[in-house]
VEXDREN-2710 file (C-alpha; in Angstrom, 1 decimal):
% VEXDREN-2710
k/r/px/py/pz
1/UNK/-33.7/0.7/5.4
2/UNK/-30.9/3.4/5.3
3/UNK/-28.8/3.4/8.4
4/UNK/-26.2/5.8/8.4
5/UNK/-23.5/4.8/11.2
6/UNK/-20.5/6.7/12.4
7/UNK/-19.5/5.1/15.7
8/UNK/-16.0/3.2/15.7
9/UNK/-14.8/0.8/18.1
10/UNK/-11.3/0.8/18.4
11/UNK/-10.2/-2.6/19.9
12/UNK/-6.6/-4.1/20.8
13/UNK/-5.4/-7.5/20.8
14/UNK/-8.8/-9.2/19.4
15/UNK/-9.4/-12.5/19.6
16/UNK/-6.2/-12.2/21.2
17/UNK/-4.3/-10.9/18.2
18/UNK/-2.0/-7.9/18.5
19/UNK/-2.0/-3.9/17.7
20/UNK/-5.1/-2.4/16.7
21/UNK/-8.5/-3.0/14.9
22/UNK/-11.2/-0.2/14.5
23/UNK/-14.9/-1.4/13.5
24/UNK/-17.6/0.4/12.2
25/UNK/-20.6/-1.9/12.6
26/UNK/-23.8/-1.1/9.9
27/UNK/-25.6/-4.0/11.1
28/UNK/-26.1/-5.4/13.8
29/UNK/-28.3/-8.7/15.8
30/UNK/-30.5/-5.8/17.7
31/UNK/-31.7/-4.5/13.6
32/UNK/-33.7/-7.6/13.5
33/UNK/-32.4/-8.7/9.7
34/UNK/-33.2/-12.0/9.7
35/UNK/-30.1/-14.4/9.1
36/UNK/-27.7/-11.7/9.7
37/UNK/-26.1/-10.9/12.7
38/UNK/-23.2/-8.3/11.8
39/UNK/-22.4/-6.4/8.4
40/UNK/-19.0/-4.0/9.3
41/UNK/-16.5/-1.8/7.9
42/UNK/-13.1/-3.5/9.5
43/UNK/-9.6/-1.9/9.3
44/UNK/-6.3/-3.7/10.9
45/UNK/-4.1/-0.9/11.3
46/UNK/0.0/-1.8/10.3
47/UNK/1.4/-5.1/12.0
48/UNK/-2.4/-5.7/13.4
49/UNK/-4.0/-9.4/13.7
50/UNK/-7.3/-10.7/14.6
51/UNK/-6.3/-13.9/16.7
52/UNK/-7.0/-17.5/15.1
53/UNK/-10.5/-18.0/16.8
54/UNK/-13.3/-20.4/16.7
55/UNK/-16.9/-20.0/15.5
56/UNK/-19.1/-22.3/17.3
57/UNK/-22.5/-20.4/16.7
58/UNK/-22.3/-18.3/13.4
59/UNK/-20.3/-18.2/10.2
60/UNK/-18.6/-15.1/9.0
61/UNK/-17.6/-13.6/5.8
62/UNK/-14.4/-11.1/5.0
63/UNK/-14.3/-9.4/2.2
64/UNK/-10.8/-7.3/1.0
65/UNK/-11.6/-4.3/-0.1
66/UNK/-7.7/-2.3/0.1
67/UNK/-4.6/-3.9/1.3
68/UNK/-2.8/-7.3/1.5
69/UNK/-2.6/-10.0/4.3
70/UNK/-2.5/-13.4/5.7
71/UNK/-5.6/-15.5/6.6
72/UNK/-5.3/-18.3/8.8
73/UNK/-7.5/-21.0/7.7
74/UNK/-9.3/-23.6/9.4
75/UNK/-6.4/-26.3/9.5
76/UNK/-4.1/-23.0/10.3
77/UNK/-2.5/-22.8/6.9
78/UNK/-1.2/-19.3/6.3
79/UNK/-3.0/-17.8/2.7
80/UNK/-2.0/-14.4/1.2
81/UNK/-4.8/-12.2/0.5
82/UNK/-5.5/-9.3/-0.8
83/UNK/-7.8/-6.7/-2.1
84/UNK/-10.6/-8.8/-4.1
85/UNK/-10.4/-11.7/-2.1
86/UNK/-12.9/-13.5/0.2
87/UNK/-12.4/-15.1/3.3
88/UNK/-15.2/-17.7/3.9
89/UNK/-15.7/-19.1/7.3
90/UNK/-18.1/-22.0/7.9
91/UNK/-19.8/-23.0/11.4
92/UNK/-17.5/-24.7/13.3
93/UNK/-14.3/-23.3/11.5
94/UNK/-11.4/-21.2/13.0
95/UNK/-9.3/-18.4/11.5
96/UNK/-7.7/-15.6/11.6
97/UNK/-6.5/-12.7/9.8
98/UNK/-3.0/-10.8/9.6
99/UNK/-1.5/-7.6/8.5
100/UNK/2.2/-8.0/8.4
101/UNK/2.4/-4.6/6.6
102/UNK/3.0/-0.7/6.9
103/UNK/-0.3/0.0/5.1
104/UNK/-4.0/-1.0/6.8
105/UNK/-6.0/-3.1/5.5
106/UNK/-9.3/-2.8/5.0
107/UNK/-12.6/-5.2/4.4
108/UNK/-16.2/-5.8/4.8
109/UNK/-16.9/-8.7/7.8
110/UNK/-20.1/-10.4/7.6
111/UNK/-21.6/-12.6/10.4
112/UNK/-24.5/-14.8/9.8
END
């Protein structure tokens, strides 16, 4: 399968975070790929934030591919990251994920 995807959400405040976050989703729950249910492009824009949230149903994966942030862990323990990294986030865990910075930052999310 080759799926070529150009739509972008733009959202603000997610997961009750602040400024803005655009996604670009290549996968999705309704393409049927069994233990996968999102593979996206993700960009927080400068001084952007996904809010610390739980996942009660899924796990999720980021991946840094450009710029440098803060991930919120699951005991809320603030971790530099930066392009390279990977945030893993098990069933049951919370995070979240900030860009203090000028620049955007940019990674691969992963739901499963």
């Amino acid at each position: 399968m080759i799926k070529q995807t150009k739509d972008i959400q733009v959202l603000k405040n997610l997961h009750g975070g602040t400024g803005s976050v655009e996604i670009q989703k290549k996968l999705t729950k309704e393409d049927a790929v069994e233990g996968l249910d999102m593979f996206a492009e993700v960009i927080l824009k400068a001084n952007a934030s996904i809010g610390y949230h739980l996942h009660t149903d899924d796990a999720e994966a980021y991946y840094i591919v450009e710029g440098e942030g803060i991930f919120l862990d699951e005991n809320e323990q603030r971790v530099s990251v930066e392009a390279g990294d990977l945030c893993l986030i098990k069933k049951g865990q919370s995070h979240g994920l900030e860009n203090p910075t000028e620049e955007e930052l940019k990674m691969i999310a992963v739901v499963y």
